[in-house]
C-alpha positions as CSV (number, residue, x, y, z in Angstrom):
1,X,0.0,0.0,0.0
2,X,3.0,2.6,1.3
3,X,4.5,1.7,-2.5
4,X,1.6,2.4,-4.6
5,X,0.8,5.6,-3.0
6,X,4.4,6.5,-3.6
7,X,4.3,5.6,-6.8
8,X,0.9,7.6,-7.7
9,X,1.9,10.7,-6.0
10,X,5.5,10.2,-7.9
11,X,2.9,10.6,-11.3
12,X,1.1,13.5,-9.5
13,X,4.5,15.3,-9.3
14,X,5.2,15.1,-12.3
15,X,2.3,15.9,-13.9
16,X,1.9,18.8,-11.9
17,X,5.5,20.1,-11.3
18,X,6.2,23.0,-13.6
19,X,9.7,25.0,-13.5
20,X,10.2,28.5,-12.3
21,X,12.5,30.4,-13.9
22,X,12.6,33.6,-12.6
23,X,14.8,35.4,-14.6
24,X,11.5,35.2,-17.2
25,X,9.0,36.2,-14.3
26,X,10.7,39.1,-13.3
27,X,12.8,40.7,-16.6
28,X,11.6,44.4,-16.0
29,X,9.2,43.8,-13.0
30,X,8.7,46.3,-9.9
31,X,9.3,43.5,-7.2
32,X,8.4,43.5,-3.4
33,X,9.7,40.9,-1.1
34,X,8.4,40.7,2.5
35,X,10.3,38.7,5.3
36,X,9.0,37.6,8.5
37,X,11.1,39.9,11.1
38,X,9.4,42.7,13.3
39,X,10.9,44.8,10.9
40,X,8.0,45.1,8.9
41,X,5.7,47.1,11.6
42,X,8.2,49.7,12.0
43,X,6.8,51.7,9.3
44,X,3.2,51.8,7.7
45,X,4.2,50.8,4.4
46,X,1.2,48.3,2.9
47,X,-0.4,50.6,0.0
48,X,3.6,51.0,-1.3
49,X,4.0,47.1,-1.1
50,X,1.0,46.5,-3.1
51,X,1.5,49.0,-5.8
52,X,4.2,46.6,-7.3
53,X,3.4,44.6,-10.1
54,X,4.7,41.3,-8.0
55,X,4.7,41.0,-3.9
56,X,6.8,37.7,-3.1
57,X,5.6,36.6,0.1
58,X,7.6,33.1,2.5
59,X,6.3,30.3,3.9
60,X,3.6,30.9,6.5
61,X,2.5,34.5,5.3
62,X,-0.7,33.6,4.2
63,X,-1.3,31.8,6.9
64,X,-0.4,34.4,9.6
65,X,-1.7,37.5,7.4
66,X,-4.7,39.5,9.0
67,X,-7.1,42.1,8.0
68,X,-5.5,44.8,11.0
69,X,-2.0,43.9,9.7
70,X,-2.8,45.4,6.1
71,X,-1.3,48.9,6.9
72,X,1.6,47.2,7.6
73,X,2.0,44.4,5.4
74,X,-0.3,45.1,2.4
75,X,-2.7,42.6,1.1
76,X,-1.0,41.5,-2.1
77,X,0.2,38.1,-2.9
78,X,1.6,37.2,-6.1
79,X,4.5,34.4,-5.5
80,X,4.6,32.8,-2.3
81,X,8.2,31.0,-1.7
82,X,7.7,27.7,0.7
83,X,9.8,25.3,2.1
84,X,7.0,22.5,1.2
85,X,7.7,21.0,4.7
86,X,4.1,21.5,6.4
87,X,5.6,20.9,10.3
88,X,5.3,23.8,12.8
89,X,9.7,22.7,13.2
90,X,10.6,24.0,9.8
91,X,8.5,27.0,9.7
92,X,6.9,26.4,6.6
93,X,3.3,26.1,7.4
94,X,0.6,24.8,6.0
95,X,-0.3,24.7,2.0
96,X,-4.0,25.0,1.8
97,X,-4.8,26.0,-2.1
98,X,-8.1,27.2,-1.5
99,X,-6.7,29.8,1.0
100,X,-4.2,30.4,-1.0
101,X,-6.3,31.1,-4.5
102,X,-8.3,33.3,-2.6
103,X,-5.7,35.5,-1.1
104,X,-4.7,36.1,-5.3
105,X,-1.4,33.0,-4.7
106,X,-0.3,32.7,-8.4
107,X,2.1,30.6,-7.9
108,X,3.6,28.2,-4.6
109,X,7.5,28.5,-5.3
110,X,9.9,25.6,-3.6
111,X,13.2,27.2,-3.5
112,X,15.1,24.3,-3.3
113,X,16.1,22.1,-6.5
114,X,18.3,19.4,-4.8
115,X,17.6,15.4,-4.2
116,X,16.2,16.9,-1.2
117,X,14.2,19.8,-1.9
118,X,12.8,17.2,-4.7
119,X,12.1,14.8,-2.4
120,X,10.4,17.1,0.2
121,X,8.7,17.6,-2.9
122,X,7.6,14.1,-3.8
123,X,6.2,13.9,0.3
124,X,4.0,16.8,0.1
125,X,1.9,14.8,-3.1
126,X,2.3,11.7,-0.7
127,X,0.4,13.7,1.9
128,X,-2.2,15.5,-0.4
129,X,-2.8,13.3,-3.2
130,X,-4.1,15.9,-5.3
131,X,-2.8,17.3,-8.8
132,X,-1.9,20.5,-8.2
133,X,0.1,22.7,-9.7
134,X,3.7,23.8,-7.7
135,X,6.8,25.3,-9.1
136,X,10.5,24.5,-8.3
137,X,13.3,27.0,-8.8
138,X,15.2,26.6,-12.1
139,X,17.9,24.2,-11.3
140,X,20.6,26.6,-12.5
141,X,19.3,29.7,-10.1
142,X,18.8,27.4,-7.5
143,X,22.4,26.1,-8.0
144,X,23.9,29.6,-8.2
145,X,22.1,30.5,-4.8
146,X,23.5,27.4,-3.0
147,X,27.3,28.1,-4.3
148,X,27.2,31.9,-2.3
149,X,26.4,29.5,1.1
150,X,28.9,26.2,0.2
151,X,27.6,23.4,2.7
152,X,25.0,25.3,4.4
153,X,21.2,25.0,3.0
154,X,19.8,28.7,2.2
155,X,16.6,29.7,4.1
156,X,13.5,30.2,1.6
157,X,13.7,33.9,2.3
158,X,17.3,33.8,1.4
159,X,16.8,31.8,-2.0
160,X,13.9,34.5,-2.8
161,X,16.2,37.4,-2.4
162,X,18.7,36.2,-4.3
163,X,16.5,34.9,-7.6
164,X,15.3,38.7,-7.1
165,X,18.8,40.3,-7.5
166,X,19.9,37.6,-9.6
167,X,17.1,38.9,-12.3
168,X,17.2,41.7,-14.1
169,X,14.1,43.0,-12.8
170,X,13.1,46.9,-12.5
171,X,12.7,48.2,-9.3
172,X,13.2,46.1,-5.7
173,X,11.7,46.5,-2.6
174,X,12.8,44.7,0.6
175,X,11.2,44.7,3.7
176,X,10.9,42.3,7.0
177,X,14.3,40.7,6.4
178,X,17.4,41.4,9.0
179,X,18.9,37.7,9.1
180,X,17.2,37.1,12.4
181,X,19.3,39.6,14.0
182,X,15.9,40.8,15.2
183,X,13.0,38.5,16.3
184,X,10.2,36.9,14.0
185,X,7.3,39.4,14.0
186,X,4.7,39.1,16.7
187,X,2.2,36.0,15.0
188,X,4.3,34.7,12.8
189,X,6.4,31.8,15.1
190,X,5.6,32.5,18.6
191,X,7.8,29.9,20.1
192,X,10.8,31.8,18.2
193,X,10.3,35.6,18.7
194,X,13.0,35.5,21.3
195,X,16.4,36.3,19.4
196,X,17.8,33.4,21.9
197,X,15.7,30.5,21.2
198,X,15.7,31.4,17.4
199,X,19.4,31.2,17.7
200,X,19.7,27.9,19.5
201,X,16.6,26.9,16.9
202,X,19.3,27.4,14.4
203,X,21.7,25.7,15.7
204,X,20.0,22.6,16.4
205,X,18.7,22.6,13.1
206,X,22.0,22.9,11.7
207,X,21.7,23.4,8.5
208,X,21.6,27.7,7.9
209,X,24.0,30.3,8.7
210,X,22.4,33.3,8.8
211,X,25.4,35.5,9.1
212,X,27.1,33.7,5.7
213,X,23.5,34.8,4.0
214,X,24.0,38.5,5.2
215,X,27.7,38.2,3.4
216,X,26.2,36.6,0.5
217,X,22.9,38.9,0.3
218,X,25.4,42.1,0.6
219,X,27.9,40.6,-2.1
220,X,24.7,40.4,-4.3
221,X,23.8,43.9,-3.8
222,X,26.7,45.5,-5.4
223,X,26.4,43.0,-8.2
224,X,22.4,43.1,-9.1
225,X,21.8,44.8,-12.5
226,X,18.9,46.1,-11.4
227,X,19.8,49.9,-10.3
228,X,16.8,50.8,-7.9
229,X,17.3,48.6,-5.1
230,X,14.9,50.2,-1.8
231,X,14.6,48.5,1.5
232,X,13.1,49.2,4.8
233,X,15.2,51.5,7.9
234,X,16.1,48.4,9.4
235,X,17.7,46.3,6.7
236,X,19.2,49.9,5.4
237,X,20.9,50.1,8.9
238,X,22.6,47.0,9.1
239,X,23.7,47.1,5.4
C-alpha cells in the first residue's frame, strides 16, 4: 500500500510540477519581497507594497496574514516561496490552495532544487494526493544560490532574495528581512520571537548560517543589475 501511493503521487508530481525560472518572471518587474522579522511594523508601508506589479511573500504568510495587519503588510500576494515542509519545526506552514487562490497566490514556489528539496517535494503529493500545480526553482538559479552558502542550506527567504537580485528586474523593494538579527514578528512563530531561542533553533537545526547569507545577500547587492534597489530603515541600517 506505502508503494503504490508513492508511486501515484510520484505521477502527480510530475504531472503537476512546472519550472520557475525567474529570470523570465521578473525581466523588468517592480518587485516586493516581505520577510518575517518585526521589521515590517516599523513603518506603515502596505499601500507601497501592493503598488508593485509582483509582492513575493515566505512560507507561512498567508497563513499568519490578518485584515488589521494590512497597513503594515499590504494585502497582495503574487508568488509565495515555501519550504513544502508542512511541520510547525521547519516553519513552513501549511499549504492549503483554497486559502491560498483566494488571497490572489499565483504561484507556490519551492526554492530548493536538490535530491532533497525534490524529495520534500515528492512527500507533500504523498500527503495531499491531489494534482496540483507547484513550481521549483530553475535548477541553474537554485544552484547559483546554493554556491554563495557552500555546505549550508539557504533559508526560503534567502533563496527569494537572491532569484530577485539575480534577475534583471526593474525596481526592488525589501522589507521584513534582517537575518534574524531581530525576532520573528509578533504571530508569525511565537515559540521563536526571542532572538535566543531562534538562535539555538538554528543551531540545532544545523543546517543555515544566517550571518554567511547576510555576506552573501550584501555581495549580491553591489552585483544586481537592477539599479533601484529600496529596503526598509532596518535592513538599510545594518547594510
Amino acid at each position: 500500500m506505502k508503494l503504490i501511493k508513492t508511486f501515484y503521487a510520484l505521477i502527480l508530481m510530475l504531472l503537476s510540477l512546472r519550472i520557475f525560472n525567474s529570470e523570465k518572471y521578473f525581466k523588468n518587474k517592480r518587485i516586493a519581497i516581505v520577510g518575517a522579522a518585526d521589521s515590517i511594523f516599523d513603518e506603515k508601508n502596505g499601500d507601497f507594497i501592493d503598488s508593485y506589479d509582483i509582492v513575493i511573500r515566505i512560507n507561512k504568510a498567508a497563513q499568519v496574514w490578518e485584515e488589521e495587519k494590512r497597513d503594515y503588510l499590504g494585502s497582495k500576494f503574487t508568488y509565495l516561496f515555501h519550504s513544502f515542509y508542512e511541520n510547525s519545526y521547519s516553519g513552513g506552514g501549511p499549504i492549503d490552495f483554497d486559502k491560498f487562490s483566494n488571497m490572489g497566490i499565483e504561484k507556490l514556489i519551492n526554492p530548493n532544487y536538490t535530491s532533497t528539496g525534490l524529495k520534500t517535494h515528492l512527500n507533500f503529493y504523498k500527503r495531499h494526493l491531489k494534482s496540483k500545480e507547484t513550481f521549483i526553482l530553475a535548477p541553474r538559479i537554485a544552484r547559483e544560490i546554493r554556491e554563495n552558502i557552500p555546505v549550508f542550506v539557504p533559508t526560503v527567504g534567502f533563496s527569494a532574495l537572491m532569484a530577485v537580485l539575480m534577475s534583471d528586474c526593474e525596481e526592488i523593494y525589501i522589507t521584513g528581512f534582517t537575518f534574524f538579527k531581530t525576532p520573528y514578528a509578533k504571530g508569525y512563530r511565537e515559540e521563536l520571537t526571542d532572538p535566543k531561542k531562534n538562535e539555538a533553533h538554528l543551531k540545532k537545526q544545523g543546517i543555515h548560517d544566517p550571518d554567511l547569507e547576510f555576506k552573501a545577500f550584501k555581495r549580491q547587492l553591489k552585483l544586481t543589475s537592477c539599479e533601484n534597489v529600496k529596503m526598509d530603515r532596518a535592513l538599510e541600517s545594518l547594510i
